[in-house]
N, C-alpha and C positions, 0 to 999 in steps of 0.2 A: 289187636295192638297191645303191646306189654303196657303195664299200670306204670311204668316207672318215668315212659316216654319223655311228659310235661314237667319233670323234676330236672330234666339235665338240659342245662345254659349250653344247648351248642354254641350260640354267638361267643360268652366269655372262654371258655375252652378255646375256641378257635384262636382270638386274641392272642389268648394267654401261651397257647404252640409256638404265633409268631414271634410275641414278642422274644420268648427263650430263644427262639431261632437267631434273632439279628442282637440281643445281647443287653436288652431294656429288663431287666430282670425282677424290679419293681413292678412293671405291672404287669409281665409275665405270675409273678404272686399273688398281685390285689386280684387280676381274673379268677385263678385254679382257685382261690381262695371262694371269692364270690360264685363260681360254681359248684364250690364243695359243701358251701352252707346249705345249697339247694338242693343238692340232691341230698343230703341229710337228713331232711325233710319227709323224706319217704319213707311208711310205714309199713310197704308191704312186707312179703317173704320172697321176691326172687330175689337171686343172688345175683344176677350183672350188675345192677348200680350200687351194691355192695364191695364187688369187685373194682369196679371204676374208682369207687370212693379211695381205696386202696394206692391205688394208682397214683390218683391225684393230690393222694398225705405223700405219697412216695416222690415225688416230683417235685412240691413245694418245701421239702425236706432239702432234699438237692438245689431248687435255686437259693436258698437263705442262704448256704453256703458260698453265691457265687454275690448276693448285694451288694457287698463293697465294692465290687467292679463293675455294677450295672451302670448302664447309658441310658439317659435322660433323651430317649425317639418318639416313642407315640403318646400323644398325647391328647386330651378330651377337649375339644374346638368346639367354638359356640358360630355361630352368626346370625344376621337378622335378615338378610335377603338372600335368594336362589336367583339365577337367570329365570326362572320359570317364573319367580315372583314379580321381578322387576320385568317382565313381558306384560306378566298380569297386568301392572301399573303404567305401565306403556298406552295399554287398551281403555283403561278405565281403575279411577284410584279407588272405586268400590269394591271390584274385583279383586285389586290386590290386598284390603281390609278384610273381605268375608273368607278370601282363602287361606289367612293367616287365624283369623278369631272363631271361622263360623263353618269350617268344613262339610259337619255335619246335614250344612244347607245347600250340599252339593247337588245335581241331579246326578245318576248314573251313568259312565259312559256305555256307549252302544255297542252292541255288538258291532255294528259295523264301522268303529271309530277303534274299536279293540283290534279290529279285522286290519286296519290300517297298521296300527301301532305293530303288530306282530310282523306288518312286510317289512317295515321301517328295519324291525331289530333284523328278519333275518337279510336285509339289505346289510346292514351294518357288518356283522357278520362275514359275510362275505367278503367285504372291501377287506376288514382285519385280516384273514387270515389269506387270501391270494395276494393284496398289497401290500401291506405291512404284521406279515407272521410274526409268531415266536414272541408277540408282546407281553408283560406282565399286567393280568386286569386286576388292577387295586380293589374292585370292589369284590370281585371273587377271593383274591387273597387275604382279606381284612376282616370282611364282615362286619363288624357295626361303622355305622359312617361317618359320627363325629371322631373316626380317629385315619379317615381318610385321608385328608390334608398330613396328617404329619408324615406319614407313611409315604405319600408322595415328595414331600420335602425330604425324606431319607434316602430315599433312592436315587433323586436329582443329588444329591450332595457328595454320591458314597459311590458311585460308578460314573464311569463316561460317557458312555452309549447304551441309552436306554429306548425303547417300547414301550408305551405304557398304555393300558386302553382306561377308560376312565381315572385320568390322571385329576387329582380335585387340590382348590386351589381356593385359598380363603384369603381376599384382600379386602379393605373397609369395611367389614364383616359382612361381605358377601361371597357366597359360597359359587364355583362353577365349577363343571367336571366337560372333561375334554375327552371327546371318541377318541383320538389316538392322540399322542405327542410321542416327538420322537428327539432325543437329543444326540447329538452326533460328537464325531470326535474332538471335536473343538469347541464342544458345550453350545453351541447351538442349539433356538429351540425352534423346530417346526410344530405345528398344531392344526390339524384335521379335525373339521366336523363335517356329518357325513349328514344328507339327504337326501329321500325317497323323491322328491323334485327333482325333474328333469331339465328345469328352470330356476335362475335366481328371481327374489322380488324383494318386493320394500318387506314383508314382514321377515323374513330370511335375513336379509341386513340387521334391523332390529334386534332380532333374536341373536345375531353372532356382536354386535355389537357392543354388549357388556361383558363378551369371556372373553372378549379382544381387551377391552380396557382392564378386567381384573387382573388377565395375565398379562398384559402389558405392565401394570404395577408390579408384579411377583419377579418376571424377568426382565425389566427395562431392556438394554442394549440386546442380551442376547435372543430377545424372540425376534428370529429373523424372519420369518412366516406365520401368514393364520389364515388358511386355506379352507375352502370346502367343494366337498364332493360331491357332486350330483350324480343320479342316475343317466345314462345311455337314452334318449331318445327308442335308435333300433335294436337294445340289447338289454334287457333288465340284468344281467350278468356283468355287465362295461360298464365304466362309469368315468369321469369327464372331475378334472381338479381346477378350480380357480384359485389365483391369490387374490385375497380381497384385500391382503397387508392397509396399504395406502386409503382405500373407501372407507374401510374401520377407523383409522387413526382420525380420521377428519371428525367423528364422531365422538372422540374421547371426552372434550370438555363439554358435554350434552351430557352425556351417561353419568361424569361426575357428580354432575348438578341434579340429576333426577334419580340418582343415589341418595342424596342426603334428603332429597324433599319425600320420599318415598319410607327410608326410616324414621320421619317425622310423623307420615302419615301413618303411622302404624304405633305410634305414641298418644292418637288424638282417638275421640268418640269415633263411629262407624261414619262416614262421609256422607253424606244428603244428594244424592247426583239420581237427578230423573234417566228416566229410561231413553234408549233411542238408536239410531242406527251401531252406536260403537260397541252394544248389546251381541252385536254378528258380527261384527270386521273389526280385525282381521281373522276371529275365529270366536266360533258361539261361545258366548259365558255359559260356566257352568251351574250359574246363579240366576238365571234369566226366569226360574219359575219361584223363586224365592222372592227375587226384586217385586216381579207380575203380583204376588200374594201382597206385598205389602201395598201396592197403590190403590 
């Protein structure tokens, strides 16, 4: 492996291509910038991130010329909850305290929970590209993720009919990303989340229930759908769409409410809560040998 590898900011590079792309030229700058002090860094003798360096004087030479006319699009997003979090705190408000302060007291996942996660995605996969192709994935074309959200707010704003595969979307400062959304010609939102479940249940609801409510907040009237997709039963190929629109909305002033009690919780000391069956249901903590040590 070249010595030069660990000196070049793929992610700021990346950034900094898009932003010159769609006309934010500002931090099309501050990236090639913050890239160029890094690989400056390097002391060897090859010449490719000598070369690169070149490049990248040569490129931020060219946008200073274009700042006056730069547009204020991606921008560095913060928040305090994920759906994943607010699951976490669903199950158990300890859970969602250790997995914000105390990661590092994670157990491992399993190969066989890996094994899972890996059908999940090429499930996913699949539905994108036989149901809804040809989408643009934000997280592929962005690369760092607090500049997800804006990047998705540019594309709903700037075209009419869109695709988008992890479309992310930051309301009360909480963050959700959406397997597909699709806006149609008349600015319509539909919204797809996709399941390796061949079945709906209470935790599935739960789980879609606050990216119903954040993007119910981002697009009031026009999310006219927020559907999920299950697996086939006799065809792991096929797969089966529900509207769950109406079962979500019933849910909104709950989610509200355990939004704000949830970034509270994560304002206070670690929470005092004994162990016991909500330790496995509706899915093992990953804290369960951390808690175990501490009793």
């Amino acid at each position: 492996m070249s010595d030069y590898i660990n000196f070049i900011d793929h992610n700021a590079i990346k950034l900094a291509e898009l932003a010159s792309d769609i006309g934010d030229y500002k931090c099309a700058a501050y990236n090639y910038n913050k890239a160029l002090n890094r690989l400056r860094k390097y002391q060897g003798d090859q010449m490719q991130p000598i070369m690169m360096a070149n490049e990248m004087s040569r490129k931020i030479d060219e946008i200073n010329t274009k700042l006056h006319t730069s547009r204020d699009i991606l921008t560095f997003d913060v928040w305090k909850l994920t759906k994943s979090s607010f699951v976490k705190g669903n199950q158990c408000l300890k859970y969602l305290y250790l997995d914000k302060f105390k990661k590092q007291e994670k157990t491992p996942i399993s190969p066989e929970k890996q094994q899972i996660f890996k059908q999940g995605h090429a499930f996913e996969e699949l539905v994108r590209k036989n149901g809804f192709p040809n989408g643009i994935n934000i997280k592929d074309k962005v690369g760092q993720f607090a500049y997800f959200n804006s990047y998705t707010r540019y594309l709903l704003d700037s075209n009419r009919q869109q695709t988008l595969y992890e479309a992310t979307i930051i309301e009360k400062e909480v963050l959700v990303m959406c397997d597909i959304l699709v806006k149609n010609e008349n600015n319509d939102i539909h919204i797809y989340e996709i399941k390796l479940n061949t079945e709906c249940n209470e935790a599935i609801i739960a789980d879609l229930s606050v990216q119903y409510a954040i993007c119910k907040n981002r697009f009031q009237s026009d999310l006219k759908s927020f559907n999920l997709i299950l697996r086939s039963e006799d065809d792991s190929e096929k797969w089966k769409i529900i509207n769950l629109t109406h079962e979500l909305e019933k849910q909104m002033d709950t989610v509200m409410e355990r939004i704000t009690t949830y970034k509270d919780i994560l304002l206070k000391d670690e929470p005092s809560i004994p162990m016991g069956q909500h330790c496995y249901k509706p899915y093992e903590c990953e804290f369960v040998k951390y808690c175990t040590n501490k009793c």
